[in-house]
ZAVEXNU-358115 format. One record per residue: residue in three letters; z, y, x negated of N, C-alpha, C in turn. Coordinates in steps of 0.05 Angstrom, whole numbers, plus 32768, in hexadecimal, padded with zeros to 4 digits. Layout:
N
ALAZYXZYXZYX;...
//
This chain:
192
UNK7E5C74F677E47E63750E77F07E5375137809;UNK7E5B751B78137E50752278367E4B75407837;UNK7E32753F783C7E1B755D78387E23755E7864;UNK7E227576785D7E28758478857E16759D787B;UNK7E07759C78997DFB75B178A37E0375BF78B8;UNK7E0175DA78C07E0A75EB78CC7DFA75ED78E9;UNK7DFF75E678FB7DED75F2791E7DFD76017919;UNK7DF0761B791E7DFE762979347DE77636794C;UNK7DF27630795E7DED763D79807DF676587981;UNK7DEA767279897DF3768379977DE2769279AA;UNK7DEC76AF79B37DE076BB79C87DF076D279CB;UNK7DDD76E179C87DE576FF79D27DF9770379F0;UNK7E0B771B79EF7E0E77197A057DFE77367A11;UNK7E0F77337A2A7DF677487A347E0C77597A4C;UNK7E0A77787A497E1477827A5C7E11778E7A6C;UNK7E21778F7A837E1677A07A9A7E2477B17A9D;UNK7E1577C77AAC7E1877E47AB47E2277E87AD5;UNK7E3877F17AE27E3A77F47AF77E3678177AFB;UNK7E2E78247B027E2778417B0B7E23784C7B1C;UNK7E3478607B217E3A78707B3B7E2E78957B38;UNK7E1F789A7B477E1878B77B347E2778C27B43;UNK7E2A78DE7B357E3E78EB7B3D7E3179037B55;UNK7E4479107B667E32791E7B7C7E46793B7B7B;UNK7E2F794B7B827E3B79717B7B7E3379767B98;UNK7E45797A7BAF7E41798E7BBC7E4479AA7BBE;UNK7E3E79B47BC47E3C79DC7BC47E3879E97BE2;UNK7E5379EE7BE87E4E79FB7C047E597A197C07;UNK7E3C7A287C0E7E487A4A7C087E447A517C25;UNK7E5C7A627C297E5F7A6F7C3C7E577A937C40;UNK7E407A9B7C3C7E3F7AB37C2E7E507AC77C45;UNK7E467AC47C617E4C7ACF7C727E667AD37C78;UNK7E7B7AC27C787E907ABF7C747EA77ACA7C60;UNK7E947AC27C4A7E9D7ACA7C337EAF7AE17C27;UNK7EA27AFD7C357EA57B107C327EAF7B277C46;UNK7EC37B357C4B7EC07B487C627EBD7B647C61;UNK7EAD7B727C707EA97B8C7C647EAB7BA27C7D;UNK7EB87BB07C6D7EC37BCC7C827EB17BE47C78;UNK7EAD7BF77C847EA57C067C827EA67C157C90;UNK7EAD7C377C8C7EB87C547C977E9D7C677C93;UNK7E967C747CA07E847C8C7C9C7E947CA77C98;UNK7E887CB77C887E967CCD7C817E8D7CDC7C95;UNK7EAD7CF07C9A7EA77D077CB47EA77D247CA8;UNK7E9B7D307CB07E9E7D4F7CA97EA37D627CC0;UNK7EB77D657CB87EC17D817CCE7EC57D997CCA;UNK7EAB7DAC7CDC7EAC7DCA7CD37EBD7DD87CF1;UNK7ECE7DEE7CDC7ED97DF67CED7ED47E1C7CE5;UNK7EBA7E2B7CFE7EB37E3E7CEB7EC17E527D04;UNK7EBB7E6A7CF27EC97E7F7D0A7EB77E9A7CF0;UNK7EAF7E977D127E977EC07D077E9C7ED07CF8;UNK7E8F7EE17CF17E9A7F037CEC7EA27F0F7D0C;UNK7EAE7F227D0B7EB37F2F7D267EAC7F427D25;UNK7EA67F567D317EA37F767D367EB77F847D42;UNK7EC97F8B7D2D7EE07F977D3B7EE27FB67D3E;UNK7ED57FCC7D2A7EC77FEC7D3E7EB07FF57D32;UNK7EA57FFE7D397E96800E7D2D7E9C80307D40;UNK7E9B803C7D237EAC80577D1E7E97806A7D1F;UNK7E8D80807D3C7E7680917D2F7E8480AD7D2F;UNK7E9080AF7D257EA480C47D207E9980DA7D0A;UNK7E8F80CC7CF57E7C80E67CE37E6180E37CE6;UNK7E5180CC7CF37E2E80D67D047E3680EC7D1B;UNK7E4F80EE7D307E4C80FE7D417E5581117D40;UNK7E6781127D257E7181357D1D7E51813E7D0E;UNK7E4D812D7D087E3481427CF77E2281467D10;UNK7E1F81477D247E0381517D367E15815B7D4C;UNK7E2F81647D497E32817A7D5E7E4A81677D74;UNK7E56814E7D6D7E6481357D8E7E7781377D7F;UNK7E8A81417D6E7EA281347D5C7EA981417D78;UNK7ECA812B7D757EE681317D897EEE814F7D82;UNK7EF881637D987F0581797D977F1681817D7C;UNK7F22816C7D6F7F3781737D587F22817C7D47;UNK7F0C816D7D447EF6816D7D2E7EEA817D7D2E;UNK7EDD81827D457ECE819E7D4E7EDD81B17D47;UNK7EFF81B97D547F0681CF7D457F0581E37D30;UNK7F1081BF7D257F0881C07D0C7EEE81D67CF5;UNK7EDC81CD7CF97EC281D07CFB7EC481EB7D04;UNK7EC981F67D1B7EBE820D7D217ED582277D09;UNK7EEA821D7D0B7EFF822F7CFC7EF282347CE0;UNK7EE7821C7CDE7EDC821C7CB87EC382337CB4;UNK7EB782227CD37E9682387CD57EA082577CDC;UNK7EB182607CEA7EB982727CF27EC082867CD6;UNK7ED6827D7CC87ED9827F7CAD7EC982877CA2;UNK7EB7827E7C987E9E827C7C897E8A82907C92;UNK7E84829A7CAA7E7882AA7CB47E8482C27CAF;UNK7EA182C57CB87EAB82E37CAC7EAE82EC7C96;UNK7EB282D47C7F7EA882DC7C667E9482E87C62;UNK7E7C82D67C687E5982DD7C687E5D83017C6D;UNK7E6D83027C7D7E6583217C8E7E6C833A7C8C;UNK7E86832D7C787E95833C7C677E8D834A7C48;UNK7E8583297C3F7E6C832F7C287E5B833F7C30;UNK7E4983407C477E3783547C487E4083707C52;UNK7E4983707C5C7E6183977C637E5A83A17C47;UNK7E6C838E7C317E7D839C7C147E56839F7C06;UNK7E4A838F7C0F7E3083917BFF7E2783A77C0A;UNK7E2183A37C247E1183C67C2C7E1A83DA7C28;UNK7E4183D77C237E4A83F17C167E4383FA7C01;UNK7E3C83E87BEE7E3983EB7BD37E1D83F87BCB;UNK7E1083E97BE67DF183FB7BDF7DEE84147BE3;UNK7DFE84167BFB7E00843B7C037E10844B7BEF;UNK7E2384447BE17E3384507BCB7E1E84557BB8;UNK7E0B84427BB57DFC84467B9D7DE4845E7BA7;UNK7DE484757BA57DD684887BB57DB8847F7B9C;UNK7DBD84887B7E7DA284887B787D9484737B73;UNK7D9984527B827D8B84407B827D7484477BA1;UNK7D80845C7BAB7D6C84667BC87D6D84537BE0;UNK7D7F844D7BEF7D8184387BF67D93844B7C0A;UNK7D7D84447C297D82845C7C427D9C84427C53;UNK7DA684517C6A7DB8843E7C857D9784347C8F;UNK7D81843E7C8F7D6A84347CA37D6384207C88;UNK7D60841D7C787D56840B7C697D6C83F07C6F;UNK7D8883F37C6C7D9E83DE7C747D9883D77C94;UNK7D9383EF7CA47D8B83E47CC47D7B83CF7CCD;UNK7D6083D77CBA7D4B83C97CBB7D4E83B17CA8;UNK7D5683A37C9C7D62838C7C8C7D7783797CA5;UNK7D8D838D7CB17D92837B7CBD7D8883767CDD;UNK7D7F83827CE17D6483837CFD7D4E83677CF3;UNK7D4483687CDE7D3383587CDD7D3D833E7CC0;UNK7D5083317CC67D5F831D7CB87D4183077CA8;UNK7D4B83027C8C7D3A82EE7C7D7D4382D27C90;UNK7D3882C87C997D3C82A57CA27D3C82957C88;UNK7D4982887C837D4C826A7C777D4A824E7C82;UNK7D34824B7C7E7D2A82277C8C7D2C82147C7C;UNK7D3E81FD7C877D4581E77C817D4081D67C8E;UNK7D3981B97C857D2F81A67C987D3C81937C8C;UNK7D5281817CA47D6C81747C997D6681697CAA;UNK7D72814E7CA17D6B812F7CBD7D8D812E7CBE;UNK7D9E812D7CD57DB481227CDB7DAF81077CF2;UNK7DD180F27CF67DDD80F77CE07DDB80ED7CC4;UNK7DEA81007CAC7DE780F47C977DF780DE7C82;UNK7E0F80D37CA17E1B80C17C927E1B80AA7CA9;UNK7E1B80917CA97E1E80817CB37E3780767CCA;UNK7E3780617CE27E4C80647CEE7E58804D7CD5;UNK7E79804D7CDA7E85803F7CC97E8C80257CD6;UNK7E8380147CCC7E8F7FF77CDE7EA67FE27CCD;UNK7EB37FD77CE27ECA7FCC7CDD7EC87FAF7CF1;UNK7EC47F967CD67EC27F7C7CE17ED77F727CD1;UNK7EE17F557CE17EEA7F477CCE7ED87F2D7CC6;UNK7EDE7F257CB57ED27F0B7C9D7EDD7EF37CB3;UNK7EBC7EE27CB27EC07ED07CB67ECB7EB87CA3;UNK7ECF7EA47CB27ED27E8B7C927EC47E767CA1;UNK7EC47E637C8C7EC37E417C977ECD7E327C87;UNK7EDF7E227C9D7EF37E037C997EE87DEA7C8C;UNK7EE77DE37C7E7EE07DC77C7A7EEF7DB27C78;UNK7EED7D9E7C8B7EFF7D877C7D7EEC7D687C87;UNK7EF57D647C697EDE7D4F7C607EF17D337C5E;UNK7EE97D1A7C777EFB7D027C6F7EE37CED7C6B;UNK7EE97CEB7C507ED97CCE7C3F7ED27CB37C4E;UNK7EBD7CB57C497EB97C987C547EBB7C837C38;UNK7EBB7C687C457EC97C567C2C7EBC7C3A7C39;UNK7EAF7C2B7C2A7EA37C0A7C327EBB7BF97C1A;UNK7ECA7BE87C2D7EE07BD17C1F7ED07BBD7C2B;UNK7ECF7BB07C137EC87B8E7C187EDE7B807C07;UNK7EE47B6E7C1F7EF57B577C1A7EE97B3D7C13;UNK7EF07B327BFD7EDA7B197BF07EF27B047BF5;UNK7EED7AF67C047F027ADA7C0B7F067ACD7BEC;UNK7F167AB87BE97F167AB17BCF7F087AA17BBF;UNK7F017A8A7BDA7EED7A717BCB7ED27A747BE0;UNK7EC67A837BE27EAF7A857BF27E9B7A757BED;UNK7E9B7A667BCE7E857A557BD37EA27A347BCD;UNK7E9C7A257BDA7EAE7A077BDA7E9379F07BCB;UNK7E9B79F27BB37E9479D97B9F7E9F79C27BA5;UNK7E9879B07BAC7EA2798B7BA67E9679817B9C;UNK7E9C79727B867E9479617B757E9B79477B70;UNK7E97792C7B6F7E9A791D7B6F7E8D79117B56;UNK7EA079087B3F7E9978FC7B247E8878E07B23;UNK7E7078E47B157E6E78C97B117E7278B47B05;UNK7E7078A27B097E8678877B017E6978717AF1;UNK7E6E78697AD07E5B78577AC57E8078467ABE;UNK7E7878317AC77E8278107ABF7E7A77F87AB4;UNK7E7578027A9A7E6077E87A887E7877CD7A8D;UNK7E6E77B87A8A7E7D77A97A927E65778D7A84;UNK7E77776F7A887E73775D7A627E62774A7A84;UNK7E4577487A7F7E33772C7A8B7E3377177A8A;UNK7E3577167A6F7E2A76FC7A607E36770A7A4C;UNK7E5076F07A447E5A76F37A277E4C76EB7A10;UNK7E4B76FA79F77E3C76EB79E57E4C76CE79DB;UNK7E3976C379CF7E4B76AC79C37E3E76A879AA;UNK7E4C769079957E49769179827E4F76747981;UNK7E45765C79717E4D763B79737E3A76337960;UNK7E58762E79487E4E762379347E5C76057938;UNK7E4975EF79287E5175D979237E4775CC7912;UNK7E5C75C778FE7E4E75B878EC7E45759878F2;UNK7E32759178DF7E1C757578E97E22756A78D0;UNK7E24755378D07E20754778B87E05753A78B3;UNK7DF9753A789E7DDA754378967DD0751A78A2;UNK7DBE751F78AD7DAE750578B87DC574FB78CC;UNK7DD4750478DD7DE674FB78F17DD17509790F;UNK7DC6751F790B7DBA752879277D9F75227915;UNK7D90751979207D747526791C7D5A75327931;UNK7D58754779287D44755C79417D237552793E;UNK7D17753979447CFB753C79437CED7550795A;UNK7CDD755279447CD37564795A7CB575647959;UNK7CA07557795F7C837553795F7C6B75617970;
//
């Protein structure tokens, strides 16, 4: 029978790497990017005074003696009035005193009463009502237009490129494998 032995030869294989890195550019435009408006707010006054349209001294100057003729008339017809009453009242009074004989009461006692009259003192400040005034009302207008800031943002303001990177393993050195069988004392390996 014939005895065989086995060689075998081999070797790894071995691979290589081809590699490309990959590259990110980034280009921002900030300036560009964006556009912006902007309005300032206005205010507009539109005013208008008070006016002075009379002043009325129509009851300061009737009270110290200046009212217009109608007024004065007036005035004197009332005082006039008023006085003949007063005077009348006193007639019917002094009658009454002389009728009354035993209250003793002489014409020289009535003479001398009205010869020498009681005074009544008053101390009055005129005038005692104010002049009357007549204004009209002022106003003020406002009109108020808004101010407003719009910004316009472009769409791609910042521009990314990118470029992928690329790994390509790829075969060096193939492995191998080499078997052969020997038949036993046909090779022999000294080796010393």
């Amino acid at each position: 029978m014939q005895i065989y032995t086995l060689d075998i030869r081999f070797s790894f294989g071995e691979l290589g790497i081809n590699y490309k890195k990959g590259n990110m550019n980034i280009k921002g435009d900030i300036t560009g990017g964006f556009d912006l408006k902007k309005s300032q707010p206005e205010l507009q006054l539109n005013i208008e005074y008070p006016k002075l349209e009379k002043i009325d001294f129509k009851a300061p100057f009737s009270e110290i003696g200046l009212a217009d003729m109608p007024t004065l008339s007036r005035q004197w017809f009332y005082g006039a009035q008023d006085l003949t009453w007063q005077a009348v009242e006193k007639i019917v009074r002094e009658g009454d005193e002389l009728g009354a004989i035993e209250k003793g009461i002489s014409i020289s006692n009535l003479a001398e009463e009205s010869a020498f009259p009681e005074k009544d003192y008053n101390v009055d400040l005129i005038p005692k009502s104010p002049p009357e005034i007549f204004f009209s009302e002022g106003r003020v207008d406002t009109n108020l237009k808004e101010g407003y800031v719009k910004v316009d943002v472009a769409p791609f303001p910042v521009d990314v490129s990118y470029e992928y990177g690329e790994v390509k393993p790829f075969l060096e050195k193939p492995p191998y494998i080499k078997i052969t069988p020997v038949k036993v004392g046909q090779y022999i390996d000294i080796r010393r």
